[in-house]
mmCIF file of the N, C-alpha and C atoms, coordinates in Angstrom:
data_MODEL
# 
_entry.id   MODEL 
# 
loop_
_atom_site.group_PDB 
_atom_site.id 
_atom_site.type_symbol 
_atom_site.label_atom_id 
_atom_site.label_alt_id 
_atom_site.label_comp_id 
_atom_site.label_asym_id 
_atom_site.label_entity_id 
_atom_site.label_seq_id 
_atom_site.pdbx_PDB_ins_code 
_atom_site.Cartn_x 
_atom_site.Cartn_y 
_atom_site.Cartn_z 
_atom_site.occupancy 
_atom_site.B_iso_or_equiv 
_atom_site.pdbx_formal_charge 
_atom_site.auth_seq_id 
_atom_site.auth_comp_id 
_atom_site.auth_asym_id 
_atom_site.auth_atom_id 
_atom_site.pdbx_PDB_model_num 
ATOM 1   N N  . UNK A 1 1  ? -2.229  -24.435 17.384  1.00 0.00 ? 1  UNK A N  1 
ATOM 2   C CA . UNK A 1 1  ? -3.071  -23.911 18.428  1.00 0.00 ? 1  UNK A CA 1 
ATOM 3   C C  . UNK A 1 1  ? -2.889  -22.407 18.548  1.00 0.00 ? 1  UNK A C  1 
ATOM 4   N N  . UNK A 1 2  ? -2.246  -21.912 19.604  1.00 0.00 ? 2  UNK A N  1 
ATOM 5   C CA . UNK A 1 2  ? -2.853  -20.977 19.565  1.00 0.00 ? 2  UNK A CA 1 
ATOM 6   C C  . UNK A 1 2  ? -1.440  -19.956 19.468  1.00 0.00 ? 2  UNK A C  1 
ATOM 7   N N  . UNK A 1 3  ? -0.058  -20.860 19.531  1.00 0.00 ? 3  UNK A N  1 
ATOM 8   C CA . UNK A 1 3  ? 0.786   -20.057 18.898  1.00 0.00 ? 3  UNK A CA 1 
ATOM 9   C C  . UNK A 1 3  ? 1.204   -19.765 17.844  1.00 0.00 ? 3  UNK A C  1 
ATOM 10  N N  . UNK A 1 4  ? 0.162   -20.695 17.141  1.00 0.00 ? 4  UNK A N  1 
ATOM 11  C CA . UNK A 1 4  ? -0.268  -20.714 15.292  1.00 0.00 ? 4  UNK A CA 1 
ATOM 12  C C  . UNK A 1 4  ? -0.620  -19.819 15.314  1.00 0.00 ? 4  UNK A C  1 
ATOM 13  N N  . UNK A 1 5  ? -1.727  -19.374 15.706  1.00 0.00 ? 5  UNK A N  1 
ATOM 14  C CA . UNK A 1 5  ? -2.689  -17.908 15.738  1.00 0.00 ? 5  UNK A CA 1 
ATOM 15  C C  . UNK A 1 5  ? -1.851  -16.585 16.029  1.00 0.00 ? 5  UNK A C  1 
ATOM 16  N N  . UNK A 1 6  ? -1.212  -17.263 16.690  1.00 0.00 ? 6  UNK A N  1 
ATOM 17  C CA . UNK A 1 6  ? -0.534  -15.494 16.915  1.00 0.00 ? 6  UNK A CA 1 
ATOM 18  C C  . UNK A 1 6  ? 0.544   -15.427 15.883  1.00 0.00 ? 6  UNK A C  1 
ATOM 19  N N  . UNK A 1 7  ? 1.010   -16.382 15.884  1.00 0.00 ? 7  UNK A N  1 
ATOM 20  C CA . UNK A 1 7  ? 2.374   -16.297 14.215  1.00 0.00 ? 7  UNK A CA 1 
ATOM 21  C C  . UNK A 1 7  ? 1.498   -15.918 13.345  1.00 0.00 ? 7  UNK A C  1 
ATOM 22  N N  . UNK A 1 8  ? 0.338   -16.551 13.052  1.00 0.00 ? 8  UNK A N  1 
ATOM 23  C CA . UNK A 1 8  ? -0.294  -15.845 11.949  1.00 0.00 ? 8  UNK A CA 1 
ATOM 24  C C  . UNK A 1 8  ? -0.786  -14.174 12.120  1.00 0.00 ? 8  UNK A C  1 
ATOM 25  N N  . UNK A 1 9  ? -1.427  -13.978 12.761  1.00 0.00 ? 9  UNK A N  1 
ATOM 26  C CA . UNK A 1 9  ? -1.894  -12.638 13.159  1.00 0.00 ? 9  UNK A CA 1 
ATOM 27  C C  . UNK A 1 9  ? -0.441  -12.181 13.179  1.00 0.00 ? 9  UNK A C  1 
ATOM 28  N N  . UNK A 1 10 ? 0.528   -12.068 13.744  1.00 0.00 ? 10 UNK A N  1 
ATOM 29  C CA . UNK A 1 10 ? 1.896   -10.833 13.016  1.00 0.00 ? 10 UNK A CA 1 
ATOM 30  C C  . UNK A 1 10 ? 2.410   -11.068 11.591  1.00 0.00 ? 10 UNK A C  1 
ATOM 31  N N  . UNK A 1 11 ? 2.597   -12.224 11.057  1.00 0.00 ? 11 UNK A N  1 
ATOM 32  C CA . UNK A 1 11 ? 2.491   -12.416 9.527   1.00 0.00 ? 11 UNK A CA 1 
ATOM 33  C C  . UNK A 1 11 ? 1.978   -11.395 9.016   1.00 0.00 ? 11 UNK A C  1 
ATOM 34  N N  . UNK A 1 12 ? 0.748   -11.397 8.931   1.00 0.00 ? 12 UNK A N  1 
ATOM 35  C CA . UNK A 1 12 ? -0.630  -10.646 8.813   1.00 0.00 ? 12 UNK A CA 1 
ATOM 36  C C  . UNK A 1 12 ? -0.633  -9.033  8.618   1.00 0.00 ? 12 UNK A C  1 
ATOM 37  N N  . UNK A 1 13 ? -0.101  -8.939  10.030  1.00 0.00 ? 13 UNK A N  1 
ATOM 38  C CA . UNK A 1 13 ? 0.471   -7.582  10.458  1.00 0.00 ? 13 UNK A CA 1 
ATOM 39  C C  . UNK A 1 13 ? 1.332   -7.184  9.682   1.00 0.00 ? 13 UNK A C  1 
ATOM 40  N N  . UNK A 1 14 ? 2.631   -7.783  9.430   1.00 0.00 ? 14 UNK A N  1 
ATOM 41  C CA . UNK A 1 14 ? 3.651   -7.132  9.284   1.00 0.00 ? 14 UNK A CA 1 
ATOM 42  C C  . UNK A 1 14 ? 3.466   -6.507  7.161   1.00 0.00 ? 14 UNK A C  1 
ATOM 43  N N  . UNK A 1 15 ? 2.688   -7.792  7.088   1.00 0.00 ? 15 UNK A N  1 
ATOM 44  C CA . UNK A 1 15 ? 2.272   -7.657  5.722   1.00 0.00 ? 15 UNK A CA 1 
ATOM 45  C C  . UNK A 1 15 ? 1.521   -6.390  5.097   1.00 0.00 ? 15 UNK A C  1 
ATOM 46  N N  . UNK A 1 16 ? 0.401   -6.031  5.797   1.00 0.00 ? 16 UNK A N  1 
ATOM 47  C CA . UNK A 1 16 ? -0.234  -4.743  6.367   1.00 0.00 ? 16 UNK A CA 1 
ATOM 48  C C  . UNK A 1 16 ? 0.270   -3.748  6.236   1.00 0.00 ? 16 UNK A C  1 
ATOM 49  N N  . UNK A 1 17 ? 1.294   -3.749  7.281   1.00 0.00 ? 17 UNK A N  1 
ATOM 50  C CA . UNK A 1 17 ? 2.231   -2.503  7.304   1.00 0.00 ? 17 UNK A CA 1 
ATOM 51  C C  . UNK A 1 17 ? 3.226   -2.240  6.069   1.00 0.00 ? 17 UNK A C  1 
ATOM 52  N N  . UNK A 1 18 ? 3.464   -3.562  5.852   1.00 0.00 ? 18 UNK A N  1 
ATOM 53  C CA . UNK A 1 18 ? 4.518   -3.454  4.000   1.00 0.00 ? 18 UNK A CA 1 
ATOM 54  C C  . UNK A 1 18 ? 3.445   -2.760  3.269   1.00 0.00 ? 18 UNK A C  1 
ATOM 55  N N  . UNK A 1 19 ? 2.475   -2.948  3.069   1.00 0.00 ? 19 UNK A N  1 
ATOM 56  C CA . UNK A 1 19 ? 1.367   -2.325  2.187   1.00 0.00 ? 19 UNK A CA 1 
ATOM 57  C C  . UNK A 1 19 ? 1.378   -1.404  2.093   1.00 0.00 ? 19 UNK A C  1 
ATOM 58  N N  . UNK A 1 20 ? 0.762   -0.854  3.362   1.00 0.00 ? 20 UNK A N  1 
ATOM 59  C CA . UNK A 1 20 ? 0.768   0.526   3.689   1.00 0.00 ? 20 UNK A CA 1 
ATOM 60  C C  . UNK A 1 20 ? 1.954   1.528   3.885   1.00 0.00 ? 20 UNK A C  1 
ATOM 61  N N  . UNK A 1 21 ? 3.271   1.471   3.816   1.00 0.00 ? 21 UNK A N  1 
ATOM 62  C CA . UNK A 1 21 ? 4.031   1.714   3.772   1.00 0.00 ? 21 UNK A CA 1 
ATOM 63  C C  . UNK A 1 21 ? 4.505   1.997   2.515   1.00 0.00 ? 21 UNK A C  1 
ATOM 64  N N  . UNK A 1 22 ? 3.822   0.794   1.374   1.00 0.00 ? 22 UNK A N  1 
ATOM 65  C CA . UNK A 1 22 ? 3.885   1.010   -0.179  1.00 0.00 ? 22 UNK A CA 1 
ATOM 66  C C  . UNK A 1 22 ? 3.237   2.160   -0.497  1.00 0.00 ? 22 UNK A C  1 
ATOM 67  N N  . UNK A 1 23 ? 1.661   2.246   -0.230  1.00 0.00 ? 23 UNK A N  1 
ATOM 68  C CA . UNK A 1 23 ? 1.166   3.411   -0.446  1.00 0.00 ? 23 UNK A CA 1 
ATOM 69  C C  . UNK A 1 23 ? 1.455   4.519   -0.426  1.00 0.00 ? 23 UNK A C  1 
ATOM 70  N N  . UNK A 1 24 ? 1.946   4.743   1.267   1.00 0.00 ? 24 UNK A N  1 
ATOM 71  C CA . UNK A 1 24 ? 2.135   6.005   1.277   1.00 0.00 ? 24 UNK A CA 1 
ATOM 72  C C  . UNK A 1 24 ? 3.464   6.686   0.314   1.00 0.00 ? 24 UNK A C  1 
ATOM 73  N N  . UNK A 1 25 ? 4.529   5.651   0.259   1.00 0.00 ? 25 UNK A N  1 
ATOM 74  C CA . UNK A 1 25 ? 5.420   5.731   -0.447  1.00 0.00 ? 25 UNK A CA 1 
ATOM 75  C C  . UNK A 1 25 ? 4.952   7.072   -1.766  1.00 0.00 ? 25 UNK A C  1 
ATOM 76  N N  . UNK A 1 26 ? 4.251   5.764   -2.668  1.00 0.00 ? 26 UNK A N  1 
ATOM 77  C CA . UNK A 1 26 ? 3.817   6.217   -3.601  1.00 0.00 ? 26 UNK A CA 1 
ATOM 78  C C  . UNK A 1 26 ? 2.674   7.611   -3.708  1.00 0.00 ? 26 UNK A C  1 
ATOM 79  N N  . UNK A 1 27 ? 2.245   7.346   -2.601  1.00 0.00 ? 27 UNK A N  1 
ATOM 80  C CA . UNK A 1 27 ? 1.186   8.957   -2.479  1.00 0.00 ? 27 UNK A CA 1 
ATOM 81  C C  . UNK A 1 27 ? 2.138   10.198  -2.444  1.00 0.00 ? 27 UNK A C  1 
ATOM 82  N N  . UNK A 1 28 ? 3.106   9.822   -1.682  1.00 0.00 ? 28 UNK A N  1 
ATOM 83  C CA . UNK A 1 28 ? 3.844   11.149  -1.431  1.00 0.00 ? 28 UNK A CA 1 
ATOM 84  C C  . UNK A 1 28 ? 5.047   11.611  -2.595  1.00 0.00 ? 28 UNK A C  1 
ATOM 85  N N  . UNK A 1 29 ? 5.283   10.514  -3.526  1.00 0.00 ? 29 UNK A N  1 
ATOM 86  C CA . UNK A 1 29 ? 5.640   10.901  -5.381  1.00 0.00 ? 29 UNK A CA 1 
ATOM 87  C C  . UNK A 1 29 ? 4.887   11.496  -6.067  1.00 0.00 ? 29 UNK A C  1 
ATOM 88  N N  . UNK A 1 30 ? 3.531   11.156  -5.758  1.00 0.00 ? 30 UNK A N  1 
ATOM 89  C CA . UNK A 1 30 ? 2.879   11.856  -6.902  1.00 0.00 ? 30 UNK A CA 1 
ATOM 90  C C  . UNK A 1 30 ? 2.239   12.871  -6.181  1.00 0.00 ? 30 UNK A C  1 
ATOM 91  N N  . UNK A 1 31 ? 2.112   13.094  -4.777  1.00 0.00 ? 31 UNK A N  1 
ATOM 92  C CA . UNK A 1 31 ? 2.065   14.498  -4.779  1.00 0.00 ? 31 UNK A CA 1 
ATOM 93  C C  . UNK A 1 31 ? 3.187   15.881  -4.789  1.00 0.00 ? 31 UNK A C  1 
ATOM 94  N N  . UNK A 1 32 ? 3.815   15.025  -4.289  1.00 0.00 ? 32 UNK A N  1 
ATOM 95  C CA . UNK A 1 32 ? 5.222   16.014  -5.391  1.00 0.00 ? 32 UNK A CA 1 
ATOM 96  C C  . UNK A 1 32 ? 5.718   15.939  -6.317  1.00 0.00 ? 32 UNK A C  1 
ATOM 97  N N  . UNK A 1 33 ? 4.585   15.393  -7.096  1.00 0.00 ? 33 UNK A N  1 
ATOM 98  C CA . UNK A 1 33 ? 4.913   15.518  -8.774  1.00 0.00 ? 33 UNK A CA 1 
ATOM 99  C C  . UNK A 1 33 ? 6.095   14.689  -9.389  1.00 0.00 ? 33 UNK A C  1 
ATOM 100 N N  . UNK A 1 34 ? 6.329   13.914  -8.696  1.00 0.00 ? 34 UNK A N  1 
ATOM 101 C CA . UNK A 1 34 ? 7.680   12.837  -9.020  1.00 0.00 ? 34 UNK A CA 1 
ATOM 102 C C  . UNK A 1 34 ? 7.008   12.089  -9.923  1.00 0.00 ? 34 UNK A C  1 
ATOM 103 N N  . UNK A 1 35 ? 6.131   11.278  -9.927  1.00 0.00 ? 35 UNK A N  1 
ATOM 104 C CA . UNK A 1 35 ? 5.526   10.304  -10.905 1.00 0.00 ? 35 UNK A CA 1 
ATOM 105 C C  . UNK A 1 35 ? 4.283   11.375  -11.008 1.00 0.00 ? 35 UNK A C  1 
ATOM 106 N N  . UNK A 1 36 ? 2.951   10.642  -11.982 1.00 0.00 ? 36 UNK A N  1 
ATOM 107 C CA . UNK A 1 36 ? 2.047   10.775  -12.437 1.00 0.00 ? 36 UNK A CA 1 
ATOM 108 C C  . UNK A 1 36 ? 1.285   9.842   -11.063 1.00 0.00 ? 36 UNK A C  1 
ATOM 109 N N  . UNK A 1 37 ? -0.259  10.258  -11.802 1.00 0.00 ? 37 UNK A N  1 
ATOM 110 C CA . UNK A 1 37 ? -1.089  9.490   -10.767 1.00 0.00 ? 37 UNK A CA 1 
ATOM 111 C C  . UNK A 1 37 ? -1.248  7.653   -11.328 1.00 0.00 ? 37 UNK A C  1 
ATOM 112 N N  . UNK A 1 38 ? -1.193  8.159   -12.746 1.00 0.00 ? 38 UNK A N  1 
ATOM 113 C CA . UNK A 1 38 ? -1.271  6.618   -13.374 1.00 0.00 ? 38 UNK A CA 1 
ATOM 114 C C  . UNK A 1 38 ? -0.401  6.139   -13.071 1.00 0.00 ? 38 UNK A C  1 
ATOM 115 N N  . UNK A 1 39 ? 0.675   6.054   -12.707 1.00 0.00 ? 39 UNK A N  1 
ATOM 116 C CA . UNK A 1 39 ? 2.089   5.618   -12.874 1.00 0.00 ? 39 UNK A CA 1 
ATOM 117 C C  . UNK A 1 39 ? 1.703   4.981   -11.158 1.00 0.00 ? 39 UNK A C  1 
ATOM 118 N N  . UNK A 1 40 ? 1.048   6.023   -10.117 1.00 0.00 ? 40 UNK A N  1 
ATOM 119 C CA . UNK A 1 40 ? 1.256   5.258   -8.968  1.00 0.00 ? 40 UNK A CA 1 
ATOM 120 C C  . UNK A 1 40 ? 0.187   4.509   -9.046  1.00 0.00 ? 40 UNK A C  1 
ATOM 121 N N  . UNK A 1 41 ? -0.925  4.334   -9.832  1.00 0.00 ? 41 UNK A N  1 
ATOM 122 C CA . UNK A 1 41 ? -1.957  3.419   -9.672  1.00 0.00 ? 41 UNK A CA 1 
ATOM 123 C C  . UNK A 1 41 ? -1.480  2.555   -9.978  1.00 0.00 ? 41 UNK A C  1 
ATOM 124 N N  . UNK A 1 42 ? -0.113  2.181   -11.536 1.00 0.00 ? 42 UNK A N  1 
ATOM 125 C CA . UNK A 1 42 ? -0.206  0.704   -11.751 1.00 0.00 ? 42 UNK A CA 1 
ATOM 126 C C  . UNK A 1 42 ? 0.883   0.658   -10.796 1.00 0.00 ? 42 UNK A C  1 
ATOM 127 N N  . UNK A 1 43 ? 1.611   1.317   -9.623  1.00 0.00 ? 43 UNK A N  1 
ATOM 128 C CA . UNK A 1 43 ? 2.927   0.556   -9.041  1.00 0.00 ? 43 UNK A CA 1 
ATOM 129 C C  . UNK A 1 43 ? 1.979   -0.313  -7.686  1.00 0.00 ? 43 UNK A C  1 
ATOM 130 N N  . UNK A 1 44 ? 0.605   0.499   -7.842  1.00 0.00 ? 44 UNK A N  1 
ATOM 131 C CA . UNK A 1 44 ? -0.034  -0.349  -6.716  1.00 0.00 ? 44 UNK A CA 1 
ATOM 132 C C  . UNK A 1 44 ? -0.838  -1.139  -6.874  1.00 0.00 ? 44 UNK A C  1 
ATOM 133 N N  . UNK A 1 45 ? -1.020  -1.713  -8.487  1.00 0.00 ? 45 UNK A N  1 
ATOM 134 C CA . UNK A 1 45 ? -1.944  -2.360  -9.450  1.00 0.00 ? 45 UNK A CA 1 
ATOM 135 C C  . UNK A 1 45 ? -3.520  -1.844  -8.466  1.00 0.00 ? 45 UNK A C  1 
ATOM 136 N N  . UNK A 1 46 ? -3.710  -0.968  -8.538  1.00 0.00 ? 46 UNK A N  1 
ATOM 137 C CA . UNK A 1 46 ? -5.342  -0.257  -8.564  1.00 0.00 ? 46 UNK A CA 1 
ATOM 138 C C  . UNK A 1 46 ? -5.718  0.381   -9.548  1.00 0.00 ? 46 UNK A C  1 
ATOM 139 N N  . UNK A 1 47 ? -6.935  0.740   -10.174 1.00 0.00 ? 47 UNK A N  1 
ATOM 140 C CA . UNK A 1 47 ? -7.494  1.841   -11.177 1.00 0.00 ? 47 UNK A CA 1 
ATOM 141 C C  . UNK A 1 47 ? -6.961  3.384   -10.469 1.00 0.00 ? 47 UNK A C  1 
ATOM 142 N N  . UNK A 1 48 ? -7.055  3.995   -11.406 1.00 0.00 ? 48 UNK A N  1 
ATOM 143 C CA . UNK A 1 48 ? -7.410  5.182   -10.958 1.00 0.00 ? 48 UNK A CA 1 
ATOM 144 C C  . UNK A 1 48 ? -7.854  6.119   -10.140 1.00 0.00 ? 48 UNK A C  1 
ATOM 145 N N  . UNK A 1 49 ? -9.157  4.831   -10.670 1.00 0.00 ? 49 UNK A N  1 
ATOM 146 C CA . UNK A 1 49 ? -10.422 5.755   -9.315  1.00 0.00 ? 49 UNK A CA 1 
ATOM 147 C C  . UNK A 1 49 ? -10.314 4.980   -7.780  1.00 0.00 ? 49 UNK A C  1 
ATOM 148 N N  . UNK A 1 50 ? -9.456  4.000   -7.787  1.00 0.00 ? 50 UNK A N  1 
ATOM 149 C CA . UNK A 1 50 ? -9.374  3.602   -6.506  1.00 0.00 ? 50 UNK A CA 1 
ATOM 150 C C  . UNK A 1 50 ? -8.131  4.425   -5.381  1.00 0.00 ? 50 UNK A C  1 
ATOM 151 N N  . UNK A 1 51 ? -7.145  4.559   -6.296  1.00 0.00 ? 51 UNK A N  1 
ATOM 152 C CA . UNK A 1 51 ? -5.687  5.228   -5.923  1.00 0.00 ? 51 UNK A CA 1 
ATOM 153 C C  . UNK A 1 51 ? -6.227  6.511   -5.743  1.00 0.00 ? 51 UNK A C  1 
ATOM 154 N N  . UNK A 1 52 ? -7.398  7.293   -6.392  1.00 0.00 ? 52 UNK A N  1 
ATOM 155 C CA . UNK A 1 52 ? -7.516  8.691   -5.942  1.00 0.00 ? 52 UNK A CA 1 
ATOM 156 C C  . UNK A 1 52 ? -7.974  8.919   -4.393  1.00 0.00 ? 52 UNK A C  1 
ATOM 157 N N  . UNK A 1 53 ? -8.793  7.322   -3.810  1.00 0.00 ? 53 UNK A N  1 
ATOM 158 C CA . UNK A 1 53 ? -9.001  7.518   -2.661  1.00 0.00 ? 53 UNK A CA 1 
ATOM 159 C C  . UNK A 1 53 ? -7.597  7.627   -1.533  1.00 0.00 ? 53 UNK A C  1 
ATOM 160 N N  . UNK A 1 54 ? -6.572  7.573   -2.218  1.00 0.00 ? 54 UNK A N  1 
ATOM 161 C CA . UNK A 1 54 ? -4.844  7.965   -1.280  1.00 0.00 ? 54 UNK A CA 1 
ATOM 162 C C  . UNK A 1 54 ? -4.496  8.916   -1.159  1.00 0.00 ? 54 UNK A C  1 
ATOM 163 N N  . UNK A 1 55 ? -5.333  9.948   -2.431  1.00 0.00 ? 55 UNK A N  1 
ATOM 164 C CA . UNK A 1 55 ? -4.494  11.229  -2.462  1.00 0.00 ? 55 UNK A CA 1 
ATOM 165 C C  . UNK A 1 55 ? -5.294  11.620  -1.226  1.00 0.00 ? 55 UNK A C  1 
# 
């Protein structure tokens, strides 16, 4: 019911935030030149042209 719903919805959340937390990770290597851009596209399995929308 409906304390299903809310366990799910922070699941959800917290998952989210791991994500995004990955990203930025990785955005802020390759803009200081620590990795390449390819290198952070496959650590976030995206193309190229998708990971350029991070920089």
């Amino acid at each position: 019911g409906l304390a299903q719903g809310i366990e799910e919805g922070i699941k959800q959340g917290i998952e989210r935030g791991i994500k995004q937390g990955k990203i930025t990770a990785i955005v802020n290597l390759v803009k200081e030149g620590i990795i390449s851009k390819e290198l952070g596209a496959q650590k976030l399995n995206l193309s190229e042209q998708d990971f350029e929308a991070y920089l």
